[in-house]
C-alpha positions as CSV (number, residue, x, y, z in Angstrom):
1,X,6.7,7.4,11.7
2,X,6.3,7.4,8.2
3,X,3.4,5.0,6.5
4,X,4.6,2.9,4.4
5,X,2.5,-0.1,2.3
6,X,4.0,-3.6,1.5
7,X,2.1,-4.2,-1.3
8,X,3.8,-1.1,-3.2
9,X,7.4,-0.5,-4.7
10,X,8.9,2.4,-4.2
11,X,11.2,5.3,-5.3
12,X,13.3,6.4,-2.2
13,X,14.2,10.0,-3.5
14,X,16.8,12.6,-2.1
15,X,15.1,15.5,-0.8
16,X,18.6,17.8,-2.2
17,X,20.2,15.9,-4.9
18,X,16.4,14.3,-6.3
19,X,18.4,11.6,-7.1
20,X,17.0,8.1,-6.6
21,X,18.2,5.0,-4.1
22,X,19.6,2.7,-6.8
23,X,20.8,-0.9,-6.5
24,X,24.6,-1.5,-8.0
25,X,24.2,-2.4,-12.1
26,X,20.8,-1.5,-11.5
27,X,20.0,-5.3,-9.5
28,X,21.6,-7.2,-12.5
29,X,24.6,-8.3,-11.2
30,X,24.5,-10.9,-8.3
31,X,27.7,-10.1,-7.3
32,X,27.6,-6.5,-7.1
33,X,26.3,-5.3,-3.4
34,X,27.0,-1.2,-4.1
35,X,24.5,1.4,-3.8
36,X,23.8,4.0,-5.1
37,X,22.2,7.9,-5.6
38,X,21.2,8.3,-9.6
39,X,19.0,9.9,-11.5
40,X,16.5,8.2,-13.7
41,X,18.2,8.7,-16.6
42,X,22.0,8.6,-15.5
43,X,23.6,6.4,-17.6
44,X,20.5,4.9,-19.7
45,X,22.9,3.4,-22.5
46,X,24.5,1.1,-19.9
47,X,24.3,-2.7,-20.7
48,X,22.9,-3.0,-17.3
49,X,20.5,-0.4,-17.3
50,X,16.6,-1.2,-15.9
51,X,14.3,1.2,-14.4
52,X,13.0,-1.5,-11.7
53,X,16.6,-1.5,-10.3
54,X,15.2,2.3,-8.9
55,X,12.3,-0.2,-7.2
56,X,11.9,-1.1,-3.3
57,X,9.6,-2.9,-1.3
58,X,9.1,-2.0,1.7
59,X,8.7,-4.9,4.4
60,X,7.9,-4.8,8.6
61,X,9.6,-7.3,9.9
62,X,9.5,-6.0,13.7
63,X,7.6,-3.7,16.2
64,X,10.1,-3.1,19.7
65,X,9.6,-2.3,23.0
66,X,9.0,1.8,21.8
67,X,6.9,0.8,19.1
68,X,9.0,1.4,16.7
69,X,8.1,-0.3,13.6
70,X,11.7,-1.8,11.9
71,X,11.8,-2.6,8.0
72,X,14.0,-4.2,5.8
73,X,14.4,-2.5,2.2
74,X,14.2,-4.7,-0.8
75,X,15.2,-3.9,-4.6
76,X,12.9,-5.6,-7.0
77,X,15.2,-6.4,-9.4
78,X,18.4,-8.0,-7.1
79,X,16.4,-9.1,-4.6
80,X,19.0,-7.6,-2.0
81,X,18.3,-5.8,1.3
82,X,19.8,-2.7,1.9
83,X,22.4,-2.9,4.9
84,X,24.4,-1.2,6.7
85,X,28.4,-1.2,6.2
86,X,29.2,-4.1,8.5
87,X,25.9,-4.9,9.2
88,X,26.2,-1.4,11.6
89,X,28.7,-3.3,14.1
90,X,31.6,-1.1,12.8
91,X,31.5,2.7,13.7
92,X,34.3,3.6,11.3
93,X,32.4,1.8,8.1
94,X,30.1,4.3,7.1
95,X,28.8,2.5,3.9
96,X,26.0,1.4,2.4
97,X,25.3,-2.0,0.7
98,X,22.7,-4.5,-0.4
99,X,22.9,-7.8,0.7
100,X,21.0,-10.9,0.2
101,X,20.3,-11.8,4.1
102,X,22.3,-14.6,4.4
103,X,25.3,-12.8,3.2
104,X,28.5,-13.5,4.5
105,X,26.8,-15.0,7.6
106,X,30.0,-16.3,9.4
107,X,31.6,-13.2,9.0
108,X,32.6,-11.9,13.1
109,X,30.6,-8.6,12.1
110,X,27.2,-10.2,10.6
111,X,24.1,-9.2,12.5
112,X,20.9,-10.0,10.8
113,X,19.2,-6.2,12.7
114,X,22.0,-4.1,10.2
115,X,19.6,-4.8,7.8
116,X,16.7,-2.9,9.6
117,X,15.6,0.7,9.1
118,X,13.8,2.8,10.5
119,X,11.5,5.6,8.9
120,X,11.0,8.9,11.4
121,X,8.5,10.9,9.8
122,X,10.7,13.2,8.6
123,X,12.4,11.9,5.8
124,X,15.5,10.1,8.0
125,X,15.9,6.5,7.5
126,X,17.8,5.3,10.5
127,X,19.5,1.6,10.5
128,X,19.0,0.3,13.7
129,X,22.5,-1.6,14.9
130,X,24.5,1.6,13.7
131,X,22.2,4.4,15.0
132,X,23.4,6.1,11.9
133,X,21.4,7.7,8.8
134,X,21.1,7.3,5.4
135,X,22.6,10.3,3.1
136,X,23.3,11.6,0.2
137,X,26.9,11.9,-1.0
138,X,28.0,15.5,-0.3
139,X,24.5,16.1,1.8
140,X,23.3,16.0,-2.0
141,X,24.7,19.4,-2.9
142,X,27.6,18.0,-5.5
143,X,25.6,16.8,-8.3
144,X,28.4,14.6,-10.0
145,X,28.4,12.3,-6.6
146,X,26.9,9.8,-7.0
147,X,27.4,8.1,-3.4
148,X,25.1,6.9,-0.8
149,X,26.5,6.8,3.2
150,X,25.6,6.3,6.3
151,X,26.7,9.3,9.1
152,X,25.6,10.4,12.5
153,X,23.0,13.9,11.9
154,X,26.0,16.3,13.0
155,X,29.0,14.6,11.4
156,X,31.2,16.3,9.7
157,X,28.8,18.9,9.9
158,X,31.9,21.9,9.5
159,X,32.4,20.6,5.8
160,X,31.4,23.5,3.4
161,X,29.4,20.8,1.4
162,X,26.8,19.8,4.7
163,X,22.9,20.5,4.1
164,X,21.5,18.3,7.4
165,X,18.7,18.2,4.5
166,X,20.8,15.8,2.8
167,X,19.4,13.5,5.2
168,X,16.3,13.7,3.7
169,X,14.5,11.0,1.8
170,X,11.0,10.8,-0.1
171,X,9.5,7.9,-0.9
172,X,7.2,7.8,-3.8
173,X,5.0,4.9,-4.4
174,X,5.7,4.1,-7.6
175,X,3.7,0.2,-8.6
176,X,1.9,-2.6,-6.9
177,X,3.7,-5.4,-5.3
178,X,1.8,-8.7,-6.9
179,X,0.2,-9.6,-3.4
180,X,-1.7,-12.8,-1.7
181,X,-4.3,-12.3,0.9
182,X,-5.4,-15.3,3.5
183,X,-8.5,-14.4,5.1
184,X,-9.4,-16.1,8.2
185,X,-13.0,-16.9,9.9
186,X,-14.0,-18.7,12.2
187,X,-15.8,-22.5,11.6
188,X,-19.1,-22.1,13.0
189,X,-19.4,-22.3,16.7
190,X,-16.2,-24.6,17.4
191,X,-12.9,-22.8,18.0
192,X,-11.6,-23.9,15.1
193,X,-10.8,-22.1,12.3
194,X,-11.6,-22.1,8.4
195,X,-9.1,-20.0,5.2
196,X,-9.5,-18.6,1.9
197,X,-7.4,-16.3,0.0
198,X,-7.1,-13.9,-3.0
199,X,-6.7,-16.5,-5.1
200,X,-10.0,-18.6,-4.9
201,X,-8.9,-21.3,-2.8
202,X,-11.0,-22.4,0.2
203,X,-10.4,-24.9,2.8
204,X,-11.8,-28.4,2.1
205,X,-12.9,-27.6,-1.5
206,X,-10.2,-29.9,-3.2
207,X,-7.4,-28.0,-4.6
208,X,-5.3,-30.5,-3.1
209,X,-6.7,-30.4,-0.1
210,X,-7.8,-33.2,2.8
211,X,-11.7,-31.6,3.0
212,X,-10.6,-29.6,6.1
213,X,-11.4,-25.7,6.5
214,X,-8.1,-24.7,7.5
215,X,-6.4,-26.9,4.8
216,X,-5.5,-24.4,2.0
217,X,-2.6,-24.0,-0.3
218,X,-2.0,-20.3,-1.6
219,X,0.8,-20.7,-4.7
220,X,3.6,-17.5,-4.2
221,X,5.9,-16.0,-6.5
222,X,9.0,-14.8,-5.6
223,X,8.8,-10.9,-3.9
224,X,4.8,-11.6,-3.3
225,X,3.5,-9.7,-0.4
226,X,1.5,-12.1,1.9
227,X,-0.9,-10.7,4.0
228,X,-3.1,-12.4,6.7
229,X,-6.4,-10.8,7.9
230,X,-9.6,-11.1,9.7
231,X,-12.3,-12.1,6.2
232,X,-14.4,-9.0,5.2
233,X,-16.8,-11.2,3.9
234,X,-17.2,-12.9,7.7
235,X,-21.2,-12.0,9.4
236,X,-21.6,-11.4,12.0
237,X,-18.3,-11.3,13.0
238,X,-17.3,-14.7,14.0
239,X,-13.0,-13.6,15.2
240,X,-12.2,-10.8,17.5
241,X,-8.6,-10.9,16.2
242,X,-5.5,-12.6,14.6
243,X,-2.6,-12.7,17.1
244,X,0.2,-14.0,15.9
245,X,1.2,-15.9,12.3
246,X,4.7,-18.3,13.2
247,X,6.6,-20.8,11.4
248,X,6.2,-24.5,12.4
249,X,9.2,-25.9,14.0
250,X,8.9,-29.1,11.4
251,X,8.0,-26.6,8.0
252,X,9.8,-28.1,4.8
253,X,10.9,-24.4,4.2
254,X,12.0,-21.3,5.4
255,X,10.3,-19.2,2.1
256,X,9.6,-15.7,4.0
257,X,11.7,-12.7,4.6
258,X,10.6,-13.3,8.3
259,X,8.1,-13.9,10.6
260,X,4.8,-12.3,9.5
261,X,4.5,-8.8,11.6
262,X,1.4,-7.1,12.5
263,X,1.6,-3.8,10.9
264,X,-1.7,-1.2,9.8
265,X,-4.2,-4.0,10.7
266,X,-2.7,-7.5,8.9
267,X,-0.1,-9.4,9.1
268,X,2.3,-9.0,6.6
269,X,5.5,-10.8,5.1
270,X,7.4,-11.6,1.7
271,X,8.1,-13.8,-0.1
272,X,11.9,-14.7,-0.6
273,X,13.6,-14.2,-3.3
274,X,15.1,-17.1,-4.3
275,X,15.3,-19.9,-6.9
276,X,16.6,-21.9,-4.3
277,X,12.8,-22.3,-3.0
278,X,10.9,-23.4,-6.1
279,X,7.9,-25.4,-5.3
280,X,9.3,-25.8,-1.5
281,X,6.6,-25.3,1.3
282,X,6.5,-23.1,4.6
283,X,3.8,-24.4,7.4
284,X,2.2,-22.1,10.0
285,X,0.7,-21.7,13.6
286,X,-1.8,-19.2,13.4
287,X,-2.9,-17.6,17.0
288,X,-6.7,-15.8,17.5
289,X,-9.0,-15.3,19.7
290,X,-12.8,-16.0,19.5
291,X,-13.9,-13.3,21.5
292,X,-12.4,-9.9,24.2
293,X,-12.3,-12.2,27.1
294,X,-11.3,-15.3,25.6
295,X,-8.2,-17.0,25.7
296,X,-5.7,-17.3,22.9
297,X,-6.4,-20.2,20.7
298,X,-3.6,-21.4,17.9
299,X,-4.4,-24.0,15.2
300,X,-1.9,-25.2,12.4
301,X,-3.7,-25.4,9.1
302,X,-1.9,-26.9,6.4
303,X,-1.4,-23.8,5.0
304,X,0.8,-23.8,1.8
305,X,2.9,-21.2,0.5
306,X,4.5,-22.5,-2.7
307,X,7.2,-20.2,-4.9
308,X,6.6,-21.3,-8.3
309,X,8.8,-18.7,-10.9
310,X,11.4,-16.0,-11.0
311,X,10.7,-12.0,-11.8
């Protein structure tokens, strides 16, 4: 599987064409859900032209039974996920689109796993209702089309424009996703827990807060990474591990693209993008254990994560 880092946007690249994954008026227009294969250039003198609409964050939202490692696929600049054609419930819809996640929800078709991919190691990026693969329009051989699909590896495949190559996709890391880390520790020799983040905000050191440890609140733009991890600055070692970062069944808010998943070592999620969710608040569990043997402990800290502003 190919590494990917949620705290970077990226250039998704066609190995054959080298034209670029592109969002439809490059993520300007809310109502425009195409997608697209450009080049950087292509059509600079457009109204709607922005480089950023070339921009995706990457984002694990899910590890199955094979450990595979599902993402969805963000454009900075729309804030849409890149789907499958009928959220992949429709074998003879072979298109691609970018949806916000929410799109459309009633429609018969909608299934929230059309907008996961998966990343093979090499260069494939398979959505995981459909089974099918991104592509290039023409396998990327025609350079005047401009068209992004989704096929089966041998469909087609007697056409005299296939290249299975066209299958292909780089990614490029192209800029840093603004990003908030909450480290974790644990409070002395109690099972409890105590926070502090990126930011400068420590538990029971005002800021808000009601003097306890695990009482922080870590402000969030829109399209911030979060990540939760074990504090490098914690010795000896006072955690053996985070297991598990959930939603509170009474939070205010639903802010995150989902539920935090463990992925190269943290926890990791992202902040919606939404001006629906200014200044609203999402509460979590957080699960660890003290030591190997121990059992696993979960504490709720009034841990704040507070959209403020747009891009």
């Amino acid at each position: 599987m190919t590494e990917v880092n949620q705290t970077k946007y990226y250039r998704i690249q066609n190995q054959v064409s080298q034209k670029y994954l592109l969002a439809g008026s490059w993520g300007k227009s809310p109502t425009d859900y195409s997608v697209w294969q450009y080049g950087i250039d292509q059509e600079e003198s457009n109204s709607f032209y922005d480089v950023d609409g070339f921009l995706w964050q990457i984002v694990p939202v899910a590890t199955d039974s094979a450990n595979i490692t599902w993402f969805r696929i963000i454009n900075k600049v729309s804030g849409f996920q890149l789907c499958a054609g009928s959220w992949g419930t429709v074998p003879s819809d072979p298109n691609i689109k970018q949806y916000p996640p929410t799109y459309d929800k009633a429609n018969s078709n909608y299934n929230t796993d059309g907008f996961l991919w998966q990343f093979d190691g090499t260069g494939n990026v398979i959505n995981k209702v459909s089974g099918r693969y991104l592509l290039a329009g023409s396998w990327g051989i025609v350079s005047s089309d401009n068209w992004v699909w989704q096929y089966a590896l041998t469909q087609d495949d007697n056409n005299p424009s296939y290249n299975a190559n066209g299958f292909h996709w780089n990614l490029e890391a192209f800029s840093d996703v603004p990003t908030k880390t909450i480290y974790v520790s644990r409070k002395g020799q109690s099972n409890n827990i105590k926070l502090r983040d990126s930011e400068g905000h420590q538990g029971g050191r005002g800021n808000g807060n009601s003097g306890n440890d695990d009482d922080i609140t870590t402000s969030a733009d829109y399209g911030n990474a979060v990540v939760w991890e074990l504090d490098p600055d914690d010795h000896p070692v006072s955690l053996y591990s985070l297991n598990g970062i959930t939603k509170k069944s009474d939070s205010p808010a639903d802010i995150l693209v989902g539920t935090p998943a463990f992925y190269s070592g943290q926890y990791q999620a992202t902040v919606v993008r939404d001006s629906a969710l200014a200044n609203q608040i999402e509460t979590y569990n957080i699960k660890y254990q003290v030591d190997a043997s121990g059992p696993v402990l979960e504490d709720d800290p009034k841990l704040k994560l507070e959209p403020t502003t747009t891009r």
